[in-house]
C-alpha positions as CSV (number, residue, x, y, z in Angstrom):
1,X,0.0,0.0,0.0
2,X,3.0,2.4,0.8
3,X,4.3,1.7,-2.7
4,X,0.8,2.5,-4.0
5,X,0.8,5.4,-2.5
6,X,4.5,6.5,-3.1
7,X,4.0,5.8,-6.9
8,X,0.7,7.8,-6.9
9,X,2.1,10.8,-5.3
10,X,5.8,10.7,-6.2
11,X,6.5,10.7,-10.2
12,X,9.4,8.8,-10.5
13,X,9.7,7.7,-7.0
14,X,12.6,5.3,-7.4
15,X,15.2,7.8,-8.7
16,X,16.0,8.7,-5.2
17,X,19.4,10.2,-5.9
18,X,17.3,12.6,-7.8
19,X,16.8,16.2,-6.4
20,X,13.8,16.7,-7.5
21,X,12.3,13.5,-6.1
22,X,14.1,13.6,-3.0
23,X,12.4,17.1,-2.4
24,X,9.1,15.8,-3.3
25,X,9.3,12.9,-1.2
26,X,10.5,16.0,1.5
27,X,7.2,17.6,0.7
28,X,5.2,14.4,1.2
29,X,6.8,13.3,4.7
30,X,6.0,17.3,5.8
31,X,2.1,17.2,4.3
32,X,1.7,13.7,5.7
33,X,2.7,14.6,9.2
34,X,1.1,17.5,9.4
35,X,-2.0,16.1,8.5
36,X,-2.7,13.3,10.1
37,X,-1.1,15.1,13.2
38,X,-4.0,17.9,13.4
39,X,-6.6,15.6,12.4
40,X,-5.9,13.0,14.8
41,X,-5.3,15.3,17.3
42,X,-9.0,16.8,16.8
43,X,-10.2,13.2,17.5
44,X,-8.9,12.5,20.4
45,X,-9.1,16.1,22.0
46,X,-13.3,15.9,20.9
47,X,-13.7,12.5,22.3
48,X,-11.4,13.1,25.4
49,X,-14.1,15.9,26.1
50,X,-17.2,13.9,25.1
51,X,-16.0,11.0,26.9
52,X,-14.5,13.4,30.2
53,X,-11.1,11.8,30.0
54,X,-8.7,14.2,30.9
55,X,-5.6,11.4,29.4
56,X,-7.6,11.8,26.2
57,X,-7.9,15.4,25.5
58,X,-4.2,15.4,26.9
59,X,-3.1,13.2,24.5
60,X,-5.1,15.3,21.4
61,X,-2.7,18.6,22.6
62,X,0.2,15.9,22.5
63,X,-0.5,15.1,18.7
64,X,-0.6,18.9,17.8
65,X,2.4,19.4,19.2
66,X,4.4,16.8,17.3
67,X,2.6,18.6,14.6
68,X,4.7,21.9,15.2
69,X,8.7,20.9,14.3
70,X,7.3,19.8,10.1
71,X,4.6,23.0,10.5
72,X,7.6,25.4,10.7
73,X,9.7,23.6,8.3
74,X,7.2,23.2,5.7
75,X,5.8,26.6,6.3
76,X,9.1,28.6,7.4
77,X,9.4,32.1,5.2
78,X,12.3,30.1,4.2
79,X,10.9,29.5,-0.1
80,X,13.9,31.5,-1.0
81,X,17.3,32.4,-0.6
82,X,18.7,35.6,-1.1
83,X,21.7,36.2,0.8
84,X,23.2,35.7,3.7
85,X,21.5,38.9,5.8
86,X,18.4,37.4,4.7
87,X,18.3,34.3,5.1
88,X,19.5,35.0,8.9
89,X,16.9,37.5,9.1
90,X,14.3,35.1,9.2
91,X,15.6,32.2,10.6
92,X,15.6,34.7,14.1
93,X,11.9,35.1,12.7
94,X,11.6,31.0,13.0
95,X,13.3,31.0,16.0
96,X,11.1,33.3,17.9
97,X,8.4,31.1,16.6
98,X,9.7,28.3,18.1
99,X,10.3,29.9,21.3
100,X,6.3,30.9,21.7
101,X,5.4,27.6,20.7
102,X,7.6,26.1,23.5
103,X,6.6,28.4,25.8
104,X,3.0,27.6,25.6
105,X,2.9,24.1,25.5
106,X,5.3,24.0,28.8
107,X,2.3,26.3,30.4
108,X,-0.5,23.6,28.3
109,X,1.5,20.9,30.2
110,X,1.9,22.4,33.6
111,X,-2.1,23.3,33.5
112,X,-2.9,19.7,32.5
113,X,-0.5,18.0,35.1
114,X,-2.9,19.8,38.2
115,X,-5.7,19.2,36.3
116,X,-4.6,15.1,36.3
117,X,-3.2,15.3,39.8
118,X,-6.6,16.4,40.9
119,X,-8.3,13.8,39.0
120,X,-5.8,11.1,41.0
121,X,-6.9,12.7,44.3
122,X,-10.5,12.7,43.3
123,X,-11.4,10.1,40.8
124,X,-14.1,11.4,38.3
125,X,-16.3,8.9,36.2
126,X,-15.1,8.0,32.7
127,X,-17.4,7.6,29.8
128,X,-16.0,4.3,28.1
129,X,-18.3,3.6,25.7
130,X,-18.1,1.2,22.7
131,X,-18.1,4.3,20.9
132,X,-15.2,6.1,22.5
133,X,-13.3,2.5,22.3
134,X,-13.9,2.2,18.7
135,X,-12.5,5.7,17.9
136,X,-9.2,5.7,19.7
137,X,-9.0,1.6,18.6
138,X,-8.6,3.2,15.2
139,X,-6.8,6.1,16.4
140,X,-4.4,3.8,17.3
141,X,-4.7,1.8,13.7
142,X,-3.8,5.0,12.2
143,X,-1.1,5.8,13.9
144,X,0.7,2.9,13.4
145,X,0.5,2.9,9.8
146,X,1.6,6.2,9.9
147,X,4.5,5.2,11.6
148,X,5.4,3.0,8.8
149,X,4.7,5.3,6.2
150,X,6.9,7.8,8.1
151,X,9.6,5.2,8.6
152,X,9.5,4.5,4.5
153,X,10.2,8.2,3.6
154,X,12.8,8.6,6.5
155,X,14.7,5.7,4.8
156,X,14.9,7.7,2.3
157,X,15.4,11.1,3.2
158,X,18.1,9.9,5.4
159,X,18.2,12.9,7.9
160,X,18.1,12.9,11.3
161,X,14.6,14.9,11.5
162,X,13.3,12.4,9.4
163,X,14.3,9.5,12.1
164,X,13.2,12.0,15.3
165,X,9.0,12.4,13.1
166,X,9.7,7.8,12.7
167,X,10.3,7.7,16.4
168,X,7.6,10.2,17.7
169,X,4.5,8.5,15.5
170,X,5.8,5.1,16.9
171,X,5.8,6.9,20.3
172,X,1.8,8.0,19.5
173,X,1.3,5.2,18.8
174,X,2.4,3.5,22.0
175,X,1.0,6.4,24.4
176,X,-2.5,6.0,22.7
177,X,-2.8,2.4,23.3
178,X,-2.0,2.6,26.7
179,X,-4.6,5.0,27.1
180,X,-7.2,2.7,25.1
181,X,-6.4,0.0,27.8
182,X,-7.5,1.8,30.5
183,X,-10.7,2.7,28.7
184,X,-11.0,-1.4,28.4
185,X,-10.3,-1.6,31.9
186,X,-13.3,0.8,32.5
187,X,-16.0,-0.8,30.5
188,X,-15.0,-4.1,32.4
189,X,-15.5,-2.3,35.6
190,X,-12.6,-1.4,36.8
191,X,-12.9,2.1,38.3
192,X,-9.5,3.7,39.0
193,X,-7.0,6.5,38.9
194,X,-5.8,5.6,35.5
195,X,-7.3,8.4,33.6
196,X,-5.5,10.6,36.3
197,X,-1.8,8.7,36.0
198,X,-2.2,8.9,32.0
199,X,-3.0,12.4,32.2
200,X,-0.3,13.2,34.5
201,X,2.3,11.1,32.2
202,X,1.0,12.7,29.1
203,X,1.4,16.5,30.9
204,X,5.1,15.3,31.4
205,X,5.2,14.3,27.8
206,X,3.9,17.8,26.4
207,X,6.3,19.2,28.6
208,X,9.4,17.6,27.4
209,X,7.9,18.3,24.1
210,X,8.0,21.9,24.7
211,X,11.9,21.8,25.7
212,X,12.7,19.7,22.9
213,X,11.0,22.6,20.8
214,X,13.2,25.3,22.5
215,X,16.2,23.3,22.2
216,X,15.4,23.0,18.6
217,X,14.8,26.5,17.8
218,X,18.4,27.6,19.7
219,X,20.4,24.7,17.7
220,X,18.6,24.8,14.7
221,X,21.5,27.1,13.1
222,X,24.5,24.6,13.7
223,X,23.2,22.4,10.8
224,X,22.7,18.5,10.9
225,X,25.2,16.3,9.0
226,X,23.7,15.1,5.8
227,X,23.0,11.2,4.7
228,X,25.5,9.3,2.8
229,X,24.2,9.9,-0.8
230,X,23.7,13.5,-0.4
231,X,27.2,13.8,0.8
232,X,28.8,11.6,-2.1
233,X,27.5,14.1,-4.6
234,X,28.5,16.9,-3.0
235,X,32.0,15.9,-2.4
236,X,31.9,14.1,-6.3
237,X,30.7,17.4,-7.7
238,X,33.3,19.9,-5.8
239,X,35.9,17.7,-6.4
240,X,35.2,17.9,-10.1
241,X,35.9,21.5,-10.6
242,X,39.4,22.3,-11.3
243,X,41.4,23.8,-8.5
244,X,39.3,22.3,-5.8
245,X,41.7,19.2,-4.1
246,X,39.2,18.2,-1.6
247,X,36.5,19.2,0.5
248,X,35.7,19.0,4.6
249,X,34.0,19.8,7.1
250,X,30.8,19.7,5.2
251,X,27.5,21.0,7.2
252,X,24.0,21.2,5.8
253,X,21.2,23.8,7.2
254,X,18.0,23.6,6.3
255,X,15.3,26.4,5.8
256,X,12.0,25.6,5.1
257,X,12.1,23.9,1.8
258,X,15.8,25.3,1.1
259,X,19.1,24.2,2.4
260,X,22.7,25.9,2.7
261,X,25.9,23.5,2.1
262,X,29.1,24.9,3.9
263,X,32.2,23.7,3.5
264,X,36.1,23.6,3.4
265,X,37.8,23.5,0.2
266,X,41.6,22.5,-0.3
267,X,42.7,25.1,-3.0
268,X,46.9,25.3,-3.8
269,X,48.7,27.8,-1.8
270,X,50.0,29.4,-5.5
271,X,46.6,29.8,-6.5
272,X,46.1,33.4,-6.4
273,X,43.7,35.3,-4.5
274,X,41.5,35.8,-7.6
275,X,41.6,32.6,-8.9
276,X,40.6,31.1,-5.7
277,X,37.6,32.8,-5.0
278,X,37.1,32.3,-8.9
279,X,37.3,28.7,-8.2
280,X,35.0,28.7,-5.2
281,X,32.5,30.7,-7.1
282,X,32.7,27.9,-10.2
283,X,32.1,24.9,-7.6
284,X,28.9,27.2,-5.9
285,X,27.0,27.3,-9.2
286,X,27.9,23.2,-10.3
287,X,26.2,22.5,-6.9
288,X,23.4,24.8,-7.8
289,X,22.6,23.5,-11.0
290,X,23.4,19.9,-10.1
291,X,22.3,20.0,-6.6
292,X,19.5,22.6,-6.3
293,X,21.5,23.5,-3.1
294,X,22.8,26.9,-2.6
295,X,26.6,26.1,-1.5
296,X,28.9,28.5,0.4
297,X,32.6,27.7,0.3
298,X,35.4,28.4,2.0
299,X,38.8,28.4,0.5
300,X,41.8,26.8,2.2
301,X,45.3,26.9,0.7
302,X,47.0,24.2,1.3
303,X,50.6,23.3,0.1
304,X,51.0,20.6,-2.3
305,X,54.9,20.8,-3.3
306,X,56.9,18.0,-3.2
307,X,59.0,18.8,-0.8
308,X,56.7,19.7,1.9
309,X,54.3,16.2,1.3
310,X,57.1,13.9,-0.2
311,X,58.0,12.2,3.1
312,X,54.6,12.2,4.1
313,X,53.2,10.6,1.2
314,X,55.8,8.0,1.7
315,X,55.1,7.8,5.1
316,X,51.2,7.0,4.5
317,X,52.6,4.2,1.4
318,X,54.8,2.2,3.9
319,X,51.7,1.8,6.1
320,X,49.1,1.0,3.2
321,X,51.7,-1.4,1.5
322,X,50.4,-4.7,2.7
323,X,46.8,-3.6,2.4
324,X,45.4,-5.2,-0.4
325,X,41.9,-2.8,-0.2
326,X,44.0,0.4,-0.8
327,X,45.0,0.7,-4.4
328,X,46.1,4.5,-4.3
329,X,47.2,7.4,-2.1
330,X,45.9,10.4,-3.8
331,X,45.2,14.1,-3.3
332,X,48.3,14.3,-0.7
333,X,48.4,18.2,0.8
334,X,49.2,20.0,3.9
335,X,48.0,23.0,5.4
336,X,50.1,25.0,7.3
337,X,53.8,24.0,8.6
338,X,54.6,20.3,7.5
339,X,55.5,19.4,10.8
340,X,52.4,20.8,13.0
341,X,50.0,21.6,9.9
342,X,47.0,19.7,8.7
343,X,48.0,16.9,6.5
344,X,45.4,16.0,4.1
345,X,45.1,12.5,1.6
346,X,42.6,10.4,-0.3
347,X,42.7,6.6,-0.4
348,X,41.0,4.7,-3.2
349,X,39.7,1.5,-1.6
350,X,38.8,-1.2,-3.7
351,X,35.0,-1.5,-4.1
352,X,34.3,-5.1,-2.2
353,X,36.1,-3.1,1.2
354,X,32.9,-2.6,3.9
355,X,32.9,0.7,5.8
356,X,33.6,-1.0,8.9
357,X,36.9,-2.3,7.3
358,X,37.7,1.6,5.4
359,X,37.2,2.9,9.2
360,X,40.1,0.7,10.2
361,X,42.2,1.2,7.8
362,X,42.3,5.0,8.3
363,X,42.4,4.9,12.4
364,X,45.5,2.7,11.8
365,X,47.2,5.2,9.6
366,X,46.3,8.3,11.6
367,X,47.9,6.5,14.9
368,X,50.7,5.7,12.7
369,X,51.2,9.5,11.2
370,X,50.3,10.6,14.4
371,X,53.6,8.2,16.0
372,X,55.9,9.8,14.1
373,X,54.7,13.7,13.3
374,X,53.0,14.3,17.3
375,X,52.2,17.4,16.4
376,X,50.5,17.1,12.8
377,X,46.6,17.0,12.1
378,X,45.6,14.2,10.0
379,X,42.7,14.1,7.7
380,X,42.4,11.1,5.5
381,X,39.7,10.4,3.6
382,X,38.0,7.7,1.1
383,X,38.2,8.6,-2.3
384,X,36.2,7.1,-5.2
385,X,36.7,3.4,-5.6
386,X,37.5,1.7,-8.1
């Protein structure tokens, strides 16, 4: 049914190294969240009234706020960038946002925590009705499907707010069928403080909602690191332009439908001034028309004569010479002093090697550079394989 659904909605849903389909299957995960959030929500807040169950309508103010971190991302003023000065502008507009938003479901949670306590200290009757049972039953069916709908983008998308929405629906999910079970326990007779304890836990729940909200909106400008595929192109695109030796320190922030990639980019310390920022400005626009990300780079000269990386480069050989995986040392730089600099290479692994395997070879080679030069940075990375 997913599939259904995916191919319905998504034209060409199985290019997913595609831009344009990755967004779209962005703009699905937002829509989908958003809307079953609100609607759900207005279910179990209406029948938590109707049925007085003060767990229920707790629960409803729950659902709208896990509706609120995809609401400001799909709807942040964030459609276009412009600059810099503007695109900060309104990200402190966002922020603020947030900051409201937090604020007043801390305030919703504290209100609803007395209101449970006093229903533990004086037990009210509970309408559980076949009704009632049979709504939140398929609140509860609904949910759970949406998990795995949400889980079947995320896999996608790769990001890590795509895995917090996977683990919050499943979390729903859970928190409304605990609260269907005390209905249960109700139309069997058994009278208790459930509907009190629920209530209570869910207050707890909307508060730690609202400081996950606020912590959000004050870390939302470091930028998140971006999934596998995203950061292969990146890295295969730069790398393509001429000048550009390698790239690091690669951080992705996203604004509303738009995201910024920053990065590092190893340029040759005899590259003029000019040519670098030339260079820089040539790699911004590949990404752009390749990407549809808007890409701000930072030039780093770094030295590549053979003097300064000779006894480096052999250095990293000796190490890699019984290592049947590493075909290639390649893209051997330094920045700074040679001795207490950043030294920079590529290895080309051979395509069968597992990342668990590429991770070991280049701890064992940084503990072995790092032996012999204390005092030098080492940065080694995996270049294409062959």
């Amino acid at each position: 049914m997913i599939r259904f659904i995916l191919k319905r909605l998504i034209p060409g849903y199985t290019r997913t190294g595609d831009a344009d389909v990755r967004l779209r299957y962005l703009y699905v995960h937002h829509v989908s969240l958003i809307g079953f959030g609100i609607m759900l929500g207005v279910i179990r807040f209406v029948t938590g009234i109707v049925a007085n169950s003060a767990a229920l309508v707790a629960d409803g103010v729950h659902a709208w706020a896990s509706v609120v971190p995809p609401s400001v991302q799909f709807f942040s003023p964030h459609t276009r960038l412009v600059g810099a000065h503007e695109t900060f502008k309104t990200e402190r507009v966002r922020r603020v946002v947030l900051f409201s938003i937090a604020f007043v479901l801390i305030i919703t949670g504290v209100e609803f925590g007395k209101a449970s306590l006093e229903r533990i200290l004086t037990p009210q009757p509970v309408a559980a009705n076949i009704v009632a049972i049979a709504v939140i039953a398929a609140v509860v069916c609904v949910n759970l499907w949406l998990s795995f709908f949400a889980a079947s983008l995320g896999s996608v998308l790769g990001t890590q707010s795509a895995r917090t929405a996977t683990l919050n629906a499943r979390r729903d999910t859970v928190i409304t069928a605990i609260v269907l079970v005390g209905f249960l326990l109700r139309l069997f007779g058994v009278q208790s403080i459930i509907d009190g304890v629920m209530g209570l836990i869910l207050s707890g729940v909307i508060i730690y909602n609202g400081f996950d909200i606020a912590k959000e909106s004050i870390f939302s400008m470091r930028g998140e690191s971006p999934d596998g595929a995203f950061l292969d192109a990146i890295r295969s695109a730069a790398q393509g332009v001429p000048g550009i030796l390698g790239i690091h320190s690669i951080a992705v922030h996203t604004y509303g439908k738009k995201s910024i990639v920053s990065f590092d980019a190893d340029i040759d310390d005899s590259m003029s001034f000019t040519a670098a920022t030339s260079t820089c400005d040539a790699a911004e626009s590949l990404l752009e028309k390749k990407l549809s990300v808007r890409a701000i780079i930072r030039p780093r000269p770094v030295s590549t004569a053979a003097g300064d990386v000779a006894h480096l480069r052999e250095d990293v050989e000796r190490v890699t010479r019984h290592m049947s995986e590493v075909s290639a040392v390649t893209r051997v730089r330094i920045e700074g002093d040679a001795e207490s600099g950043v030294f920079h290479c590529a290895l080309t692994l051979d395509r069968s090697t597992i990342p668990e395997r590429a991770d070991e070879i280049r701890t064992r080679i940084e503990r072995e550079m790092l032996g012999k030069h204390p005092k030098l940075r080492v940065v080694i990375e995996t270049a294409d394989r062959r």
